[in-house]
C-alpha positions in Angstrom: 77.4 -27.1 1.3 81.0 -27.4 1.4 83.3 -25.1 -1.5 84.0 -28.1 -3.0 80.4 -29.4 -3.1 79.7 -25.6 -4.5 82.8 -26.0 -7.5 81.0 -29.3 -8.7 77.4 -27.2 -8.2 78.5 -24.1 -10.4 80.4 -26.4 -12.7 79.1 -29.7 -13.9 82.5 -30.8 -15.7 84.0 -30.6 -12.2 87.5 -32.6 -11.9 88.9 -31.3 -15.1 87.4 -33.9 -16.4 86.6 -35.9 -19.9 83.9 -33.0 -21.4 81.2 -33.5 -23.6 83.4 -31.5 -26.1 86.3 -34.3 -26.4 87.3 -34.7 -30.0 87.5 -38.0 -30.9 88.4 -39.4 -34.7 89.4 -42.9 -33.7 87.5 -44.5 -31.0 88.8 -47.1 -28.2 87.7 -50.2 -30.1 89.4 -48.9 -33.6 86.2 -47.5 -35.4 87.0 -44.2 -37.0 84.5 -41.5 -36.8 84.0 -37.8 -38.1 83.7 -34.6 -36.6 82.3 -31.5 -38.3 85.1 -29.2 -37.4 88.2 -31.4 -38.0 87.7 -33.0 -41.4 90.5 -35.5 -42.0 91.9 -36.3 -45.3 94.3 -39.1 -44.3 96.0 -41.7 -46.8 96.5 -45.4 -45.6 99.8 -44.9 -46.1 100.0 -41.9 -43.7 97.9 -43.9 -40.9 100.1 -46.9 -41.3 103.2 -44.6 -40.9 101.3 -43.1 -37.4 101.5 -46.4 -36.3 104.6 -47.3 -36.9 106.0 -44.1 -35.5 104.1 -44.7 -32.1 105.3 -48.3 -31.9 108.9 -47.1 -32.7 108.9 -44.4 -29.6 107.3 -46.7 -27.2 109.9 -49.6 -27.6 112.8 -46.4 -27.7 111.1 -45.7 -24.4 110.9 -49.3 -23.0 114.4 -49.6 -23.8 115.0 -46.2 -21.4 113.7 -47.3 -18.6 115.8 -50.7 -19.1 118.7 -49.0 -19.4 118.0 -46.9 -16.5 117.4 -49.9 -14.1 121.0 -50.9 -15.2 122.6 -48.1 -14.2 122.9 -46.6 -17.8 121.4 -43.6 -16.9 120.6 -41.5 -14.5 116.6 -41.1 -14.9 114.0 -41.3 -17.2 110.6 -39.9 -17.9 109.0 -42.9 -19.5 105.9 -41.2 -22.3 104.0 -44.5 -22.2 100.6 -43.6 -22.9 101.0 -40.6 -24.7 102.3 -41.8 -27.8 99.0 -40.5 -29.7 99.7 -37.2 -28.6 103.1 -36.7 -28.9 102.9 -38.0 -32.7 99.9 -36.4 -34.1 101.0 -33.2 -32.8 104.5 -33.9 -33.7 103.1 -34.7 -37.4 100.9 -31.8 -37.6 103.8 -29.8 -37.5 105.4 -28.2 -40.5 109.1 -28.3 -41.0 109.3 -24.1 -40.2 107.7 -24.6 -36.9 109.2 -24.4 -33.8 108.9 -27.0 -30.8 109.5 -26.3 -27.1 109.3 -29.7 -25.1 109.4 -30.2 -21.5 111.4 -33.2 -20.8 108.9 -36.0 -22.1 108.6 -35.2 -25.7 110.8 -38.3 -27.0 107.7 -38.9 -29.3 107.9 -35.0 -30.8 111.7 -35.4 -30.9 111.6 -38.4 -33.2 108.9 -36.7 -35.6 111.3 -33.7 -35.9 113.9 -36.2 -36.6 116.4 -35.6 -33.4 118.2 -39.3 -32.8 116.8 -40.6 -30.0 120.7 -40.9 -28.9 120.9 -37.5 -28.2 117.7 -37.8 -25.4 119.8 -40.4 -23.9 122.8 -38.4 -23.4 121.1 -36.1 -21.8 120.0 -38.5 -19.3 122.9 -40.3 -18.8 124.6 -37.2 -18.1 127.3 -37.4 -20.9 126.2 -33.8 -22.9 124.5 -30.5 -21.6 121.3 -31.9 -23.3 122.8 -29.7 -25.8 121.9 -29.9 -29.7 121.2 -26.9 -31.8 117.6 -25.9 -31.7 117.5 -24.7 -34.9 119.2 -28.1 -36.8 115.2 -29.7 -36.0 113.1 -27.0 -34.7 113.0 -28.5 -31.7 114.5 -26.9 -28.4 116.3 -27.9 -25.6 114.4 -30.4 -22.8 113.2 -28.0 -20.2 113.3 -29.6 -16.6 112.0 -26.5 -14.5 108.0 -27.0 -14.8 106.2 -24.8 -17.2 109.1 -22.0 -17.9 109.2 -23.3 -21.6 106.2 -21.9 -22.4 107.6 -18.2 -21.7 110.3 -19.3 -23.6 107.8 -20.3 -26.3 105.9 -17.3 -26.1 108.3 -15.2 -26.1 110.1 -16.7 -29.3 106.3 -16.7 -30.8 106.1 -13.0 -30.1 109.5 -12.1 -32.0 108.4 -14.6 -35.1 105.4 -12.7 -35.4 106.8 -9.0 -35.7 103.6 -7.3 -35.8 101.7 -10.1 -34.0 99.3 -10.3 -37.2 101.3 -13.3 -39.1 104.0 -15.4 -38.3 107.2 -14.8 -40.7 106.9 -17.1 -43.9 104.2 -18.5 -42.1 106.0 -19.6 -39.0 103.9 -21.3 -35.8 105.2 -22.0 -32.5 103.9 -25.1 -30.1 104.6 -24.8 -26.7 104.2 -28.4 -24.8 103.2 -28.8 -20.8 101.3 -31.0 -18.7 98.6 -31.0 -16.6 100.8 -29.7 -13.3 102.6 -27.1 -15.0 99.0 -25.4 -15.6 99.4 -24.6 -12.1 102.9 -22.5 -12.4 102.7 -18.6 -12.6 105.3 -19.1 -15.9 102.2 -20.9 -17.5 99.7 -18.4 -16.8 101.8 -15.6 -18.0 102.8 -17.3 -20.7 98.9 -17.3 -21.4 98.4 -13.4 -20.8 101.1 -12.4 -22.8 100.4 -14.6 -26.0 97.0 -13.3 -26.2 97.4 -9.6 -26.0 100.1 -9.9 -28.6 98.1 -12.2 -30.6 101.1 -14.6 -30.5 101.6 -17.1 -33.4 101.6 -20.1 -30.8 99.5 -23.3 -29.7 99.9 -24.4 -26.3 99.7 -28.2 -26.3 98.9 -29.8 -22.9 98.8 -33.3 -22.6 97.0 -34.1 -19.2 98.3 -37.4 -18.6 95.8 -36.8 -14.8 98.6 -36.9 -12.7 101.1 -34.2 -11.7 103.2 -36.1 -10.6 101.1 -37.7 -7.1 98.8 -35.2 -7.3 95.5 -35.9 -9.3 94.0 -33.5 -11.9 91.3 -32.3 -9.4 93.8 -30.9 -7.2 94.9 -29.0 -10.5 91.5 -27.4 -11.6 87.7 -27.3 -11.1 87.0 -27.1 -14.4 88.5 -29.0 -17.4 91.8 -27.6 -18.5 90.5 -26.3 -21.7 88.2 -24.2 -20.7 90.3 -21.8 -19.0 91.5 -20.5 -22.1 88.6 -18.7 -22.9 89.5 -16.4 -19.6 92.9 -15.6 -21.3 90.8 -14.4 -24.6 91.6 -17.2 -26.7 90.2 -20.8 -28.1 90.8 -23.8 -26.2 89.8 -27.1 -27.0 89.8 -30.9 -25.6 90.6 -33.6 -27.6 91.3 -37.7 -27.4 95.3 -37.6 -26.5 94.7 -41.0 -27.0 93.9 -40.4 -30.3 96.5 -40.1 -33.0 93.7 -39.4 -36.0 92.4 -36.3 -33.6 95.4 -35.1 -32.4 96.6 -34.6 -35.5 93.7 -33.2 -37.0 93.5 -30.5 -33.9 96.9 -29.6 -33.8 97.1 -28.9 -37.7 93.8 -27.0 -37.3 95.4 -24.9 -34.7 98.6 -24.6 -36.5 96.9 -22.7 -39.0 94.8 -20.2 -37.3 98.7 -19.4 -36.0 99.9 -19.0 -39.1 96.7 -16.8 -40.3 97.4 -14.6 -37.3 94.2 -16.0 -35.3 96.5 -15.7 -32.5 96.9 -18.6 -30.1 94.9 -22.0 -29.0 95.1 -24.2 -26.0 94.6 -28.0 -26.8 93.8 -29.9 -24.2 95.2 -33.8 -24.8 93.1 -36.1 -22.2 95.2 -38.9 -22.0 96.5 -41.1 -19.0 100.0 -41.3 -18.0 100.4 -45.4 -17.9 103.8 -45.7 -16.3 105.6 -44.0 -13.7 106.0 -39.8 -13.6 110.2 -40.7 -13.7 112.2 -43.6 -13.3 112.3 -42.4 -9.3 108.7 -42.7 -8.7 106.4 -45.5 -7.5 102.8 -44.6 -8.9 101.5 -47.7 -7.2 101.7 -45.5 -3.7 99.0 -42.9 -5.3 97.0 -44.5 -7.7 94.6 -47.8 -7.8 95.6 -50.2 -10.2 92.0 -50.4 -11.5 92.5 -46.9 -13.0 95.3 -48.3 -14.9 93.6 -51.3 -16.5 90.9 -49.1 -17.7 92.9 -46.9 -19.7 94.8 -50.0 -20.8 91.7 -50.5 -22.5 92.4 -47.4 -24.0 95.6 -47.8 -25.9 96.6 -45.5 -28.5 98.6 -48.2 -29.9 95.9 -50.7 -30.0 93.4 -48.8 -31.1 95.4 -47.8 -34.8 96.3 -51.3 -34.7 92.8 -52.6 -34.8 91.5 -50.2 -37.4 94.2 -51.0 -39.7 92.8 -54.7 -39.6 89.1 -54.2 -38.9 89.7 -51.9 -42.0 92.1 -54.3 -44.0 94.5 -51.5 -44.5 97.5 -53.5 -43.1 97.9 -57.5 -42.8 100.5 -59.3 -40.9 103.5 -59.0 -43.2 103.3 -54.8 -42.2 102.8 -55.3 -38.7 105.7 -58.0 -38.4 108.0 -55.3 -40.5 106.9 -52.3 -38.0 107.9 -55.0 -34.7 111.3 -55.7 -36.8 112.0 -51.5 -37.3 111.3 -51.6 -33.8 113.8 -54.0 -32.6 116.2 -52.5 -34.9 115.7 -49.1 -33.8 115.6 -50.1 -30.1 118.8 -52.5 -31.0 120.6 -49.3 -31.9 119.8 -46.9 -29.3 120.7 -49.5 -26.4 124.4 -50.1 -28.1 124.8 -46.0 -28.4 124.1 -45.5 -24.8 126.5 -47.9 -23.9 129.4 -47.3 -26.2 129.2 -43.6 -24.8 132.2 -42.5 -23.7 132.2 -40.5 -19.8 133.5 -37.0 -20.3 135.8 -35.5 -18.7 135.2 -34.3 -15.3 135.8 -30.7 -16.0 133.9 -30.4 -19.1 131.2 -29.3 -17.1 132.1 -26.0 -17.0 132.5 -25.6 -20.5 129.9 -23.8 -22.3 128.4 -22.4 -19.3 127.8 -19.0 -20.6 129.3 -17.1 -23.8 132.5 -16.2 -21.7 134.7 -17.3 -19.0 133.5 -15.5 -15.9 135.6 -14.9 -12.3 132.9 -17.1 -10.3 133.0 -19.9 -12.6 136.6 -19.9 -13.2 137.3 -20.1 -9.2 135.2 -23.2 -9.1 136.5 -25.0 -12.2 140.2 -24.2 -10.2 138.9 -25.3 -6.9 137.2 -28.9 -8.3 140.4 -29.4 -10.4 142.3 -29.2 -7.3 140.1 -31.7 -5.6 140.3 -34.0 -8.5 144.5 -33.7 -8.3 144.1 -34.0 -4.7 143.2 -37.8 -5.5 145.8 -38.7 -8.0 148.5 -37.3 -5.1 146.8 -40.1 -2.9 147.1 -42.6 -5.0 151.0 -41.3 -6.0 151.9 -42.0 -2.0 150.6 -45.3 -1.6 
């Protein structure tokens, strides 16, 4: 027997794979189901507006990519396919919390109302990425893989005081993906929120792929599970799911804020496009993987319980298209009406103060910079 023929032996949910413990509130084909430990008490109003926030970030996000194959910005990391569980667990948050994104939570950063605008100035290169954490409780977009949940943790950790309760109620959600699980910062992260009983819920949306690499090359067992060797709850649920993943996330949320310390949600979900505007997932993947999660669609599947259900007709679902356009309309004409910044802004805001290493290089580039307009003075 080989040791990976022994991993699938010992554990029968080898691959990280879907477990028998997925929880699911909306199935595939639209038909909404219960679960005993994540009662949801949801208006049609409410499931009409998760709907139209999902459609609204995936056409921000097909209007990203555009822009990107024009030239308009540098890169993108497209979120199509993970619109269920960037919303729900954008939604499930209250306005005290505190967000920490990696780089692919457009769909969190329109729930805590950041313009879409700003996302694109970051890629585009125009801005630091900079807006004040604090004006949305939603931090910065964090590029190196996984360090945002120290970050998280550590901001949980000071909320807390104590570690029994989170000030005024205060919870913290730390998102990742599936790869990052892999980093040290991750696993630390892990160790240091549960001995300090951290007000914090680490949200990973395995979208299978980090990156090229699959999920199995990530973890024997699914992802969940290894929370319970950290000392704390961890639980998989439909990312595909908006109705679960906000129901899970809220749940979460609370234990937080009751000073149940943390909880690890596992979002199985499928990443649809492309890990960045650079890659080529048609050189790693089969396209038959793809068309069966098509089948999956968060977006379809809200869609058709709304009119299985005849919660929404075709007036509402027109209206959310139009919002769409609007919205997308908007966002394309901001990134282009950008203006380019001057070339030496980059070294402002830096660090709190002017420091000797910094100030040599901002002399030497501005030199190089003169250097040209001297050229062009002698011609």
């Amino acid at each position: 027997m080989t040791v990976n023929d022994a991993g699938r032996a010992l554990f029968p949910e080898a691959k990280g794979a879907e477990s028998d413990q997925l929880i699911q509130l909306l199935t595939p084909e639209g038909e909404r189901v219960e679960h005993p430990e994540y009662p949801l008490e949801i208006s049609t109003d409410e499931v009409k507006a998760l709907y139209r926030d999902m459609v609204i970030v995936r056409r921000i996000d097909f209007e990203a990519i555009a822009l990107q194959r024009q030239g308009e910005l540098g890169i993108w990391a497209s979120l199509l396919g993970q619109e269920a569980a960037q919303v729900g667990s954008g939604r499930a948050l209250e306005p005290r919390d505190m967000a920490f994104p990696t780089y692919r939570e457009h769909g969190v950063a329109w729930c805590r109302g950041l313009d879409p605008v700003r996302l694109l100035g970051l890629f585009r290169g125009v801005s630091h990425g900079g807006w004040d954490p604090r004006e949305h409780n939603f931090h910065l977009y964090t590029i190196v893989i996984g360090s945002q949940t120290l970050h998280a943790t550590g901001y949980a950790m000071a909320s807390s005081g104590d570690g029994a309760v989170g000030e005024d109620g205060e919870a913290v959600i730390g998102y990742f993906g599936d790869g990052a699980t892999s980093q040290g910062d991750v696993n630390e992260a892990f160790i240091w929120a549960s001995v300090n009983n951290a007000p914090i819920v680490f949200f990973c949306q395995n979208n299978q792929w980090a990156i090229s690499e699959p999920i199995e090359r990530q973890s024997r067992v699914p992802l969940y599970r290894r929370a319970l060797g950290f000392g704390f709850p961890g639980v998989q649920v439909d990312g595909n799911d908006v109705l679960a993943c906000l129901a899970v996330t809220r749940k979460a949320l609370r234990a937080a804020r009751e000073g149940q310390g943390p909880t690890m949600i596992e979002a199985y979900t499928y990443r649809m496009g492309a890990h960045t505007t650079t890659d080529d997932p048609t050189r790693y993947r089969l396209s038959a993987e793809l068309e069966l999660w098509k089948l999956k669609d968060p977006i379809a599947r809200v869609k058709q319980y709304l009119i299985r259900s005849e919660l929404a007709d075709v007036q509402f679902l027109d209206e959310v298209e139009a919002d769409a356009d609007a919205v997308g309309a908007r966002v394309r004409k901001a990134c282009q009406d950008m203006p380019d910044p001057e070339p030496l802004s980059m070294f402002e805001n830096v660090y709190t103060g002017p420091t000797r290493p910094l100030a040599a290089e901002q002399e030497q580039f501005a030199a190089y910079l003169d250097s040209f307009v001297e050229t062009e003075a002698g011609r």
